[in-house]
Biopython code that builds the backbone (N, CA, C, O; Angstrom):
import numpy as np
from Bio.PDB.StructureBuilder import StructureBuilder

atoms = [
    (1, "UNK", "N", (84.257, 12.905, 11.352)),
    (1, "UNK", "CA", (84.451, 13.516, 12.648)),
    (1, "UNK", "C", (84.982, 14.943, 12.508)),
    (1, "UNK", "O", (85.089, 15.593, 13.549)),
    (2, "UNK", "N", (85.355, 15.552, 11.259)),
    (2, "UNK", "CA", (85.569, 16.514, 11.223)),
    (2, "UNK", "C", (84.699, 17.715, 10.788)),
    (2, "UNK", "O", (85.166, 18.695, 10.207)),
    (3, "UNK", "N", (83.063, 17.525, 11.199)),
    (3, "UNK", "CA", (82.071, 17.975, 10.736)),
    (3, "UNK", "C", (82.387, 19.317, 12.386)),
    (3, "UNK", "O", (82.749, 20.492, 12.450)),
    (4, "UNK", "N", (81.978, 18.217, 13.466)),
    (4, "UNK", "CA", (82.109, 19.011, 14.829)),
    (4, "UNK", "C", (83.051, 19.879, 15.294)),
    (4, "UNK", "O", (82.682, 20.583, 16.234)),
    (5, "UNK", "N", (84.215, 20.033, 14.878)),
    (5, "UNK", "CA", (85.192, 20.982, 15.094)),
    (5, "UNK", "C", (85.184, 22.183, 13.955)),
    (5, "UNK", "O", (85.331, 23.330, 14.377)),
    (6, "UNK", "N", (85.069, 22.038, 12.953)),
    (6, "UNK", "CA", (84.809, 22.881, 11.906)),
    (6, "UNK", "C", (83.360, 23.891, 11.891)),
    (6, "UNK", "O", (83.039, 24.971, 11.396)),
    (7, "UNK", "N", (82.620, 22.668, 12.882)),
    (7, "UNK", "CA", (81.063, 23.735, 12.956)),
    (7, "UNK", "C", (81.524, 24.412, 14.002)),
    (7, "UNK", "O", (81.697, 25.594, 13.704)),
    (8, "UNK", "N", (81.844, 24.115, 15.302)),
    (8, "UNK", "CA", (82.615, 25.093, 16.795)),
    (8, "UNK", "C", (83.088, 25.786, 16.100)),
    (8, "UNK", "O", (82.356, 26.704, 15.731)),
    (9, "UNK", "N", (84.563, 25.759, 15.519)),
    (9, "UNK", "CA", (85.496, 26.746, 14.700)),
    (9, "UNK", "C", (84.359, 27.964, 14.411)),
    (9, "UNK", "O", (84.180, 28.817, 15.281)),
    (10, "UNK", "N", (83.704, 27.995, 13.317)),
    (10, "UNK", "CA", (82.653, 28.558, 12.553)),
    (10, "UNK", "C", (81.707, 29.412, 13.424)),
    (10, "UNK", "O", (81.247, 30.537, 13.226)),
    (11, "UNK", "N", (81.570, 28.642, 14.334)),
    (11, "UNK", "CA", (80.335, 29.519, 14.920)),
    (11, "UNK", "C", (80.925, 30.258, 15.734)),
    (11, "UNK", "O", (80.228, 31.229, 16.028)),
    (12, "UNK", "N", (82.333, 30.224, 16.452)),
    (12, "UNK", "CA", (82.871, 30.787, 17.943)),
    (12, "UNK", "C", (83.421, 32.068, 16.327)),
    (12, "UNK", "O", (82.854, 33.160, 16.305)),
    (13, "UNK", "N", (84.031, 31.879, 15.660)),
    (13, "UNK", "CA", (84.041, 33.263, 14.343)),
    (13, "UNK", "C", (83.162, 34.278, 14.367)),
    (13, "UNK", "O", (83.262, 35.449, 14.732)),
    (14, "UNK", "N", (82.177, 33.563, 13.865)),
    (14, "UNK", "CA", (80.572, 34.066, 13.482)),
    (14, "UNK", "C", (80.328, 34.853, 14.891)),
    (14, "UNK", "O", (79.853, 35.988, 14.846)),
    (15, "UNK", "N", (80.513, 34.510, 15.605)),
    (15, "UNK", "CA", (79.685, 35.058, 16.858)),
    (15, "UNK", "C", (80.351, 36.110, 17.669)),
    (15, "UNK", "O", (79.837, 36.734, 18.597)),
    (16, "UNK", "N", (81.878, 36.261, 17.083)),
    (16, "UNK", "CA", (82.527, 36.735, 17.836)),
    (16, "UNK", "C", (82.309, 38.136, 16.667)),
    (16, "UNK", "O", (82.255, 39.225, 17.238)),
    (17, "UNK", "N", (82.209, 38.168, 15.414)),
    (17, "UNK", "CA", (82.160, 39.068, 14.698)),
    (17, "UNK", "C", (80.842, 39.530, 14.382)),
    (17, "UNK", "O", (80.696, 40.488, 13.624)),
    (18, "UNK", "N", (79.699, 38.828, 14.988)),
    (18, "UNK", "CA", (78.367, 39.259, 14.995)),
    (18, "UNK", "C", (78.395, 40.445, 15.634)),
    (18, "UNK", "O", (79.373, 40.873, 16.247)),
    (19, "UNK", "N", (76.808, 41.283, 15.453)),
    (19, "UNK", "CA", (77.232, 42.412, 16.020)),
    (19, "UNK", "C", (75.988, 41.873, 17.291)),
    (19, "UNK", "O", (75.625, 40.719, 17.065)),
    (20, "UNK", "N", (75.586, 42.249, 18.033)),
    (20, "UNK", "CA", (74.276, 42.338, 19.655)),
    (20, "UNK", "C", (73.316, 41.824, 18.373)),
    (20, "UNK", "O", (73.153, 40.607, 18.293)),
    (21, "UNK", "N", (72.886, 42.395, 17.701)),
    (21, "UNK", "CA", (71.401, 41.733, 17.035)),
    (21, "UNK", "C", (71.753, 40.655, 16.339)),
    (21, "UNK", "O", (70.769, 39.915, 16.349)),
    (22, "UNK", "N", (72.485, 40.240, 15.834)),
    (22, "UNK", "CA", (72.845, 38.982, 15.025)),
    (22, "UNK", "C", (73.217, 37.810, 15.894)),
    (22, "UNK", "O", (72.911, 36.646, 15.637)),
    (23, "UNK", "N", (73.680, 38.079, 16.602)),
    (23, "UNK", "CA", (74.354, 36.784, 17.842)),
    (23, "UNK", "C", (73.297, 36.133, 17.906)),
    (23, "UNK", "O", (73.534, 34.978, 17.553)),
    (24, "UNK", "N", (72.036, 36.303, 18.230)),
    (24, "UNK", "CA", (70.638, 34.953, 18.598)),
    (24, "UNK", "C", (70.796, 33.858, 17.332)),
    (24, "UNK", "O", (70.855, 32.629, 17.384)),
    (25, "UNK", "N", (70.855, 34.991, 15.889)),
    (25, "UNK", "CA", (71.000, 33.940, 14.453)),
    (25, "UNK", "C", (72.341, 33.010, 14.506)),
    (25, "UNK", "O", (72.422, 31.838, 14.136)),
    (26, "UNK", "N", (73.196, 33.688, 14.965)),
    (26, "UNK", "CA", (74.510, 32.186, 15.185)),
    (26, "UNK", "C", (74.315, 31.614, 15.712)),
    (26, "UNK", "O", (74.804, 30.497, 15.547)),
    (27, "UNK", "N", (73.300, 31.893, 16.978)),
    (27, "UNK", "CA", (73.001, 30.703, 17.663)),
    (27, "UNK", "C", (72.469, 29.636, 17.550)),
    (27, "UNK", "O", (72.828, 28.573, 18.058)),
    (28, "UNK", "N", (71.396, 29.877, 16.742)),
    (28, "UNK", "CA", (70.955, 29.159, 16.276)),
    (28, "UNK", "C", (70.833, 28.583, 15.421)),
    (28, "UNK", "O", (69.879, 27.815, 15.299)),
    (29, "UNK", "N", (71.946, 28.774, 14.317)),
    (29, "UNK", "CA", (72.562, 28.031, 13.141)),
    (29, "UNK", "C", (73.456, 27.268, 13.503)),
    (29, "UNK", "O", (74.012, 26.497, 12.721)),
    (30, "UNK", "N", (73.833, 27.389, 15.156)),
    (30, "UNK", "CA", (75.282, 26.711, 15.500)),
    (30, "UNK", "C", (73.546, 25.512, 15.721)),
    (30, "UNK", "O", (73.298, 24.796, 14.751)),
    (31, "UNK", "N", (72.729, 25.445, 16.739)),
    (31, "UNK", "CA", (71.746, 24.681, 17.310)),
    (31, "UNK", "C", (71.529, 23.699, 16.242)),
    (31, "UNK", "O", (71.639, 22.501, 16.505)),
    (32, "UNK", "N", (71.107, 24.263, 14.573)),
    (32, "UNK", "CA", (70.558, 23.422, 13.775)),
    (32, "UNK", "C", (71.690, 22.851, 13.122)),
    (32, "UNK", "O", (71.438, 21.783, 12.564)),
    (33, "UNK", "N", (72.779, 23.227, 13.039)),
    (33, "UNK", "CA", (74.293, 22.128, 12.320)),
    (33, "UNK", "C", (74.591, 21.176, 13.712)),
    (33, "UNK", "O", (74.991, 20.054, 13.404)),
    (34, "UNK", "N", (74.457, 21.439, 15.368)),
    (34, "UNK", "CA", (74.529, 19.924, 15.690)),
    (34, "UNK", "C", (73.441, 19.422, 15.042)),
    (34, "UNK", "O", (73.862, 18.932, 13.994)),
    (35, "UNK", "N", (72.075, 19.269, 15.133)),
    (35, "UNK", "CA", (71.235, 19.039, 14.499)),
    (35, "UNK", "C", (71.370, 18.072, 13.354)),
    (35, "UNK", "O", (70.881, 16.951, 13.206)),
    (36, "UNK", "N", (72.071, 18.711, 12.668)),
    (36, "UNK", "CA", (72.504, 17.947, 10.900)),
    (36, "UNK", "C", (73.834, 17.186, 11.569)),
    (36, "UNK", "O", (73.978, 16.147, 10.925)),
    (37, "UNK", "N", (74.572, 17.255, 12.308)),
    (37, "UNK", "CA", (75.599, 16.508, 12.389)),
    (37, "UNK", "C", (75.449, 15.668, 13.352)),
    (37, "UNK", "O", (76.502, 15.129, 13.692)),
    (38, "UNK", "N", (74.060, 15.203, 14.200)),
    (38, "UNK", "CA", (73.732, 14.023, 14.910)),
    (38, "UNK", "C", (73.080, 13.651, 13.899)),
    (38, "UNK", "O", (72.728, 12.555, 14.334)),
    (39, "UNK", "N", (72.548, 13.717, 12.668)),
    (39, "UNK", "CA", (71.490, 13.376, 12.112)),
    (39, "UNK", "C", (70.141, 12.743, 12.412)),
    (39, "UNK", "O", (69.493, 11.746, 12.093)),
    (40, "UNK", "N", (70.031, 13.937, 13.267)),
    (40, "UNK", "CA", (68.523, 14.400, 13.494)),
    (40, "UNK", "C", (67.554, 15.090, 12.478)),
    (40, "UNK", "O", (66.329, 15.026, 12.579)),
    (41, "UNK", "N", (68.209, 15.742, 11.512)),
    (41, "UNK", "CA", (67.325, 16.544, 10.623)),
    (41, "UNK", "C", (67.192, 15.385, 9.331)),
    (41, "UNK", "O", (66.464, 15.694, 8.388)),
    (42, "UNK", "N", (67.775, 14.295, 9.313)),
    (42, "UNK", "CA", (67.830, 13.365, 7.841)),
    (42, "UNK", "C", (66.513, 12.905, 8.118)),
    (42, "UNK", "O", (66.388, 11.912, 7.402)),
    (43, "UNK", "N", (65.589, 13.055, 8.682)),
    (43, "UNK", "CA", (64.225, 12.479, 8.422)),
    (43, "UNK", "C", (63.237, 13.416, 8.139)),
    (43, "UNK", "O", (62.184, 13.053, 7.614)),
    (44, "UNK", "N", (63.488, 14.785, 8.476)),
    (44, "UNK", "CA", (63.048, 15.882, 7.850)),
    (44, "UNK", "C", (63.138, 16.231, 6.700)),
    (44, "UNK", "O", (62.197, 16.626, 6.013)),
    (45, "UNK", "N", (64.575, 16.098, 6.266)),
    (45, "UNK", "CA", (65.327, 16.577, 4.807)),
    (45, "UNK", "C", (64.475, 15.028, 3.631)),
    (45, "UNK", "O", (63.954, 15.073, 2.516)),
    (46, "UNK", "N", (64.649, 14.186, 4.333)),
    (46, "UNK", "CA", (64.198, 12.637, 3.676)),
    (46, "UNK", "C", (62.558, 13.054, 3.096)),
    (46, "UNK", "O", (62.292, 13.165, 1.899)),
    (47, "UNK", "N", (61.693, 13.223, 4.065)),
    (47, "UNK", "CA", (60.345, 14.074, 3.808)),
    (47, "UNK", "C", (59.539, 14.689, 3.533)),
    (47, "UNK", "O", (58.313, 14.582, 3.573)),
    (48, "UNK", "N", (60.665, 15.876, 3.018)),
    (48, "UNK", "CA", (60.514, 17.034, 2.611)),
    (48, "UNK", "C", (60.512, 16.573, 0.989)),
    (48, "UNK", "O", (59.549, 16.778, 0.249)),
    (49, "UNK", "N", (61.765, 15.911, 0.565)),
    (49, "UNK", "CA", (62.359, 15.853, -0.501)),
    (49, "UNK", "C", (61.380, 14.632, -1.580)),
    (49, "UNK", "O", (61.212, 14.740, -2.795)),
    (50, "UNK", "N", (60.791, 13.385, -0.565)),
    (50, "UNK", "CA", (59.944, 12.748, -1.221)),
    (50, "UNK", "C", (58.733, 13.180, -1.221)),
    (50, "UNK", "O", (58.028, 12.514, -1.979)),
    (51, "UNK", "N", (57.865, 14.515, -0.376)),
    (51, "UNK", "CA", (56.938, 14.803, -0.983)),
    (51, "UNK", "C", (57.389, 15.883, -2.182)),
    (51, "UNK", "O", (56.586, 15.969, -3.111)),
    (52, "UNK", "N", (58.532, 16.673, -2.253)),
    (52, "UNK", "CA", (58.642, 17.685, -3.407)),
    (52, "UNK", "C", (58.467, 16.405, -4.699)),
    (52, "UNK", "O", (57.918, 16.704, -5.759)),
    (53, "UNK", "N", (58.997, 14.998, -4.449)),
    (53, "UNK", "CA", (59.403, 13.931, -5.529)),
    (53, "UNK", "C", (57.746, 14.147, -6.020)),
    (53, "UNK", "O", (57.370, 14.799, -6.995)),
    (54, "UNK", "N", (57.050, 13.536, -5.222)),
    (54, "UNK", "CA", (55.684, 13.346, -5.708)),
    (54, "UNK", "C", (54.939, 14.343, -6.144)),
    (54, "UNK", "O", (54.409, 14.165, -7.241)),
    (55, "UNK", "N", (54.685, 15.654, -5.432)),
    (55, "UNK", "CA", (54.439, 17.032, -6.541)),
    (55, "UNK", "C", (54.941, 17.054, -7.937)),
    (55, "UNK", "O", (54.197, 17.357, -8.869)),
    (56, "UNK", "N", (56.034, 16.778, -8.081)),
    (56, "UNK", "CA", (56.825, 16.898, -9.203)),
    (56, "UNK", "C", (56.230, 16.167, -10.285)),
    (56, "UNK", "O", (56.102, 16.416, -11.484)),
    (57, "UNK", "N", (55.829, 14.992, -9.401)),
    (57, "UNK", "CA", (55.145, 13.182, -10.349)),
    (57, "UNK", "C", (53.908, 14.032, -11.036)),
    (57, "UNK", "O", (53.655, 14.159, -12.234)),
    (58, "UNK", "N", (53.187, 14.600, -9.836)),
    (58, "UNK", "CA", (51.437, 15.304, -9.789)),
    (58, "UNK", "C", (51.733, 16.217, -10.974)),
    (58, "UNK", "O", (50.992, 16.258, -11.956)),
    (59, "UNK", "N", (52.616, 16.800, -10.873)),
    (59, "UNK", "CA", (52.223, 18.121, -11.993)),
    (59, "UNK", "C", (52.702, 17.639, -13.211)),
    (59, "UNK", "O", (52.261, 17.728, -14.357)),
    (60, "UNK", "N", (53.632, 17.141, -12.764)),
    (60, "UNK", "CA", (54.173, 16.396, -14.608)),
    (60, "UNK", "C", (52.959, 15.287, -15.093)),
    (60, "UNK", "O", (53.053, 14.702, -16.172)),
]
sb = StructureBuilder()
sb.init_structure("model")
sb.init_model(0)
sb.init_chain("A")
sb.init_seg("    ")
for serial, (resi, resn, name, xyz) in enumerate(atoms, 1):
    if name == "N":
        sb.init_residue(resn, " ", resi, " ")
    sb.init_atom(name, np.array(xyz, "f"), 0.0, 1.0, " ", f" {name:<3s}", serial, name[0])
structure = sb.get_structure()
């Protein structure tokens, strides 16, 4: 549970020290860490990682 306060912490930083053009990118790094911290992205990351497995199988 201490994933969600540490990502807020982080991003209200980030954003406050961003300059006008950078603020959209915190935003959306704050968007994709809830993301990873509902674990919504573990079936992406899961996917990704067993097709790199099987390339790996292919070329070896």
């Amino acid at each position: 549970m201490i994933g969600y306060p540490t990502l807020v912490l982080g991003t209200l930083v980030a954003y406050l020290r961003a300059s006008d053009e950078t603020r959209p990118f915190v935003k959306g790094a704050f968007g994709i860490g809830i993301l990873g911290e509902c674990g919504a992205l573990s079936g992406a990351v899961h996917a990704t990682q067993s097709g790199v497995s099987m390339l790996a199988g292919v070329v070896a």
